[in-house]
N, C-alpha and C positions, 0 to 999 in steps of 0.2 A: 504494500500500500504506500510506503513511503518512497520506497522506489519507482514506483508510477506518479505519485506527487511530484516528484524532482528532475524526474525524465519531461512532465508535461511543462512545468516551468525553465525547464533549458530550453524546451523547442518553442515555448512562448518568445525569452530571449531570444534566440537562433531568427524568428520571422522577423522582429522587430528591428532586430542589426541588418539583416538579410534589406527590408523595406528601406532601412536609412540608407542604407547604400545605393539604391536605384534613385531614391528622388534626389541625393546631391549628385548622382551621375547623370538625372535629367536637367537637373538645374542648370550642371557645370555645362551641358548639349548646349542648350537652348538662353543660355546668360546673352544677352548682348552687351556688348564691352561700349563702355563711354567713349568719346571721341577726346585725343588730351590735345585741347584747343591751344595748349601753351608751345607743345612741340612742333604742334605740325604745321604752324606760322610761323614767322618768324616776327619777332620784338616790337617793330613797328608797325604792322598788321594787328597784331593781336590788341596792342594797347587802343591805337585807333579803335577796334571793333569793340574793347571794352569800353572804351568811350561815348561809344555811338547808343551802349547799351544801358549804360544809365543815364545819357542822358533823355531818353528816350521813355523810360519807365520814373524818371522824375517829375512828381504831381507840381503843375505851379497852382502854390496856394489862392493866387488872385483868381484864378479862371470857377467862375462859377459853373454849377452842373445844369441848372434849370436857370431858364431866364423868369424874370418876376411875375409876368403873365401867365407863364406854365404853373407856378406855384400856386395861383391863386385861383387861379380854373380848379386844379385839384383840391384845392381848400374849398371850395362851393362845392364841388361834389361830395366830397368827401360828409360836408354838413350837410348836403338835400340829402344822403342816402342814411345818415345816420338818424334827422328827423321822421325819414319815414321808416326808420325801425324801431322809433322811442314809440311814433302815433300806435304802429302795429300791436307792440308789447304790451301798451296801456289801453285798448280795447280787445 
């Protein structure tokens, strides 16, 4: 009995090492490898392109998102649709 206990938990271990090994051997397949932007330019290329890259994703504070008529359209709506879900609720 206990050697049937011991034998079923080795082969328990045995599947589980056996599993790990196929999915880091599918991983290690199917990884796609980063591109290394710093080698494969050269110095004045790259800093350029970092460049271009922030400053591209840098927010200017001044620049509004909605212009003030856009806000305010939304604000009437916003209060026509919430008076008629006050009227609704209270009859």
């Amino acid at each position: 009995m206990l050697a049937q206990f011991i034998f079923k938990a080795l082969f328990f271990l045995l599947f589980i090492f056996v599993c790990h090994t196929v999915i880091q051997h599918l991983e290690a397949q199917f990884r796609i490898p980063k591109p290394k932007l710093s080698r494969s330019l050269n110095g004045e290329k790259y800093n350029a392109m970092m460049t271009q890259i922030q400053n591209s994703t840098s927010a200017n504070p001044n620049t509004p998102l909605f212009d003030q008529e856009q806000i305010e359209k939304l604000n009437n709506d916003l209060q026509q649709f919430m008076d008629e879900q006050t009227s609704q609720t209270l009859s």
